[in-house]
N, C-alpha and C positions, 0 to 999 in steps of 0.2 A: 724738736723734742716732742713724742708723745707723750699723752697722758691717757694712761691705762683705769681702769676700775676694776679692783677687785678684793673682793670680800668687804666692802664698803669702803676701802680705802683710796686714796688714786694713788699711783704709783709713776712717778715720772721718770722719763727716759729710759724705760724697760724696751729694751729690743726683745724680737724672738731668738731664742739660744738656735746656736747651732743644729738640734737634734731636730728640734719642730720645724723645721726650713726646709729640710732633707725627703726625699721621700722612704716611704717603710720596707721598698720591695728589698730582697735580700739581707734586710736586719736580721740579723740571733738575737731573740730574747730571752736574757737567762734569768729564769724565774728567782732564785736565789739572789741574783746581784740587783734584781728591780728590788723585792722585800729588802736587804740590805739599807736601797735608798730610802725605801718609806720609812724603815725605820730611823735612818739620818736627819730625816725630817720630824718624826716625832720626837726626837731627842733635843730637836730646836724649838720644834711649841711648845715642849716643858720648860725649856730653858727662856721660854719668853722671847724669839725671835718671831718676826713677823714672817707672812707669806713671801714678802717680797727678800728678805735672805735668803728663805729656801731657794726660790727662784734663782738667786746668783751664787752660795755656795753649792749649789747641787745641780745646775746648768740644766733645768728643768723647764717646761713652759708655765707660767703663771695659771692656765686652769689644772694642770696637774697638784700646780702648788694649793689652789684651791679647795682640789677636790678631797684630796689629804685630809687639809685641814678642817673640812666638814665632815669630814670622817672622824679624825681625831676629837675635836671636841666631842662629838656624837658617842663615841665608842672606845674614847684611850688607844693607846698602841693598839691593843687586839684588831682592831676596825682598820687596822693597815697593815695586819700581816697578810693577806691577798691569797691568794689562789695556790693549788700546788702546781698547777698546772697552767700553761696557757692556751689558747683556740677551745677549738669544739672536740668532744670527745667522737672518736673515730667511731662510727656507724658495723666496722667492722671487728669482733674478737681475735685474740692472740691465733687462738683455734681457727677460728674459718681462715686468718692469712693463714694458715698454715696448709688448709685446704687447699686453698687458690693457688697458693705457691705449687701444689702437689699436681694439681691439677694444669698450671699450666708447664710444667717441665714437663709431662706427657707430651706435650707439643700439639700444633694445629692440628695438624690431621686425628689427634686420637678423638677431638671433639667435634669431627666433622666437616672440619675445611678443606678444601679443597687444594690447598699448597700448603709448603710448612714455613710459610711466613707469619708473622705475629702484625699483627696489628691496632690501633688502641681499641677499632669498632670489637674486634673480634677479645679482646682480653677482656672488655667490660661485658662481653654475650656472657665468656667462661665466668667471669666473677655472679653474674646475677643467675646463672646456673646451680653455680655451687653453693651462693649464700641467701640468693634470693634481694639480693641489694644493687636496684641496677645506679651505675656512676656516667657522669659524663664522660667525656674525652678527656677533659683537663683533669679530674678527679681521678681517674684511671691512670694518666700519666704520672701524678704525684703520688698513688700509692705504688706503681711501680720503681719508681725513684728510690721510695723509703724500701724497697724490698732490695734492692739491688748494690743500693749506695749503705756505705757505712764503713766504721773502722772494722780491723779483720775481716772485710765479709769473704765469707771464699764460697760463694754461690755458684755455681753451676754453668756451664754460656749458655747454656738453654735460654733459663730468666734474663742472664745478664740479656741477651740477644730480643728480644720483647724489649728491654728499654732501649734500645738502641734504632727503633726503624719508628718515625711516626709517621703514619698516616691517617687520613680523612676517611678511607674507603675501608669497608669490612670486606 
């Protein structure tokens, strides 16, 4: 049996829920259904449940439950309605993808390469041409990702064709 500390209490034979066990890669985090919880939890500190209910009616990890709840005292509900958003706001506007996209369905050769193969070196050259924002290789792949992938898309093979070949070499 452990014994936990939190928020000055101990809490015994708290295991880690399921969620914090796991690791994050390929999670969806739907900002709506996270606010939902926090508000589940605030409706339990009014109601006078401890941290340690949130933790097992809402299968949370105990510094989540925490963190809430120094929120909550702090600030009421408001202080745990969070974010509209989650990550970092993208570097790039609606407009310049829009650019990039234009620019890279031209294809390699309109920007100077030498074959009309796409490559990640060669799509982040075109990206910090046209925006002025140079990205890595992994950063470069994942805005191609988001360009290409999605419900309806009916993109072009040009772009679809760009996320489709990775390579190291420009």
């Amino acid at each position: 049996m452990s014994v936990d500390r939190v928020g000055g209490q101990h809490i015994r034979g708290m295991t880690a829920s399921p969620r914090s066990a796991g690791t994050r890669r390929g999670v969806v985090r739907d900002v709506d259904a996270l606010r939902e919880q926090r508000m589940r939890a605030a409706d339990m500190f009014e109601a006078g449940c401890q941290q340690v209910d949130v933790v097992n009616a809402l299968g949370v990890t105990a510094q989540a439950a925490s963190r809430w709840y120094h929120r909550w005292q702090a600030g009421g509900r408001e202080a745990l309605v969070g974010a509209a958003r989650l990550g970092r706001r993208s570097w790039l506007s609606d407009e310049q993808l829009g650019e990039v996209e234009a620019a890279l369905l031209a294809g390699p050769k309109a920007h100077g390469f030498s074959t009309d193969m796409w490559t990640l070196a060669r799509v982040a050259d075109v990206i910090e041409r046209v925006t002025g924002v140079r990205y890595s290789p992994t950063q470069t792949w994942q805005i191609l990702r988001h360009a290409s992938a999605g419900p309806g898309n009916d993109r072009p093979d040009a772009l679809r064709s760009a996320t489709t070949r990775r390579s190291r070499h420009g």
